[in-house]
C-alpha positions, 0 to 999 in steps of 0.5 A, a space after each residue: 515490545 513483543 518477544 520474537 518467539 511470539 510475533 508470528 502468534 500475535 499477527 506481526 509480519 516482517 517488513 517487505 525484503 527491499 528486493 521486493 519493493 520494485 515488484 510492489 510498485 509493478 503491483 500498485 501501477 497494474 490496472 484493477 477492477 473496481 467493485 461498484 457496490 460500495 458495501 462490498 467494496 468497503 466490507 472487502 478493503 477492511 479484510 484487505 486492511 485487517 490483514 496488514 499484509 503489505 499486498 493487501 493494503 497495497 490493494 486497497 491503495 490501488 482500488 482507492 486512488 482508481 475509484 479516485 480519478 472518477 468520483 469523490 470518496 466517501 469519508 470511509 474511503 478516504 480515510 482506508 486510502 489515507 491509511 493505506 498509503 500512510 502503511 506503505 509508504 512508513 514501511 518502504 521509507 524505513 526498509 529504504 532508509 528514503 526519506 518519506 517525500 521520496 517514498 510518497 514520489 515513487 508510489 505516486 508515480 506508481 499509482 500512475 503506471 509510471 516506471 519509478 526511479 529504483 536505482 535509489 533502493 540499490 544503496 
């Protein structure tokens, strides 16, 4: 346990507002350019995953699942996109109180560009 006072000194953030999520999800569904150097790529998803802020581990998500669709990922990039979506998806499934497979659904039809079905986050 970390005492409050020091959560910010040692890196722990707040959890994404729930109002915030429908705006998360718009991120992830956004089109991105995906750099075709693998070595600033990869140097740049560790950054986005070292932060541990919500964003950027969407970020590394999103440039992920893109490359995805055209090429198989390296090991190390298929582990960043495991733990990436493995972040995101415990964090809204605890913010939401949904259950994970809910979770992963909305952000698979996020990383489609398809429009999730946020009435759920309204309870």
């Amino acid at each position: 346990m970390v005492p409050v006072n020091k959560a910010e000194d040692v890196g722990v953030r707040k959890l994404i507002d729930k109002a915030d999520i429908p705006k998360l999800l718009r991120f992830l569904g956004k089109d991105i350019e995906v750099a075709s150097d693998h070595r600033k790529r990869n140097a740049r998803n560790a950054e986005r995953m070292a932060s541990g802020e919500i964003y950027e581990v969407a970020d590394s998500l999103k440039t992920m699942a893109k490359l995805s669709k055209g090429k198989t990922l390296s090991p190390e990039e298929q582990q960043t996109m495991a733990r990436a979506r493995h972040l995101i998806i415990r964090e809204l499934s605890h913010v939401t109180k949904l259950t994970v497979e809910e979770v992963e659904e909305m952000i698979d039809d996020a990383l489609a560009g398809k429009r999730s079905r946020t009435k759920k986050l309204a309870a």
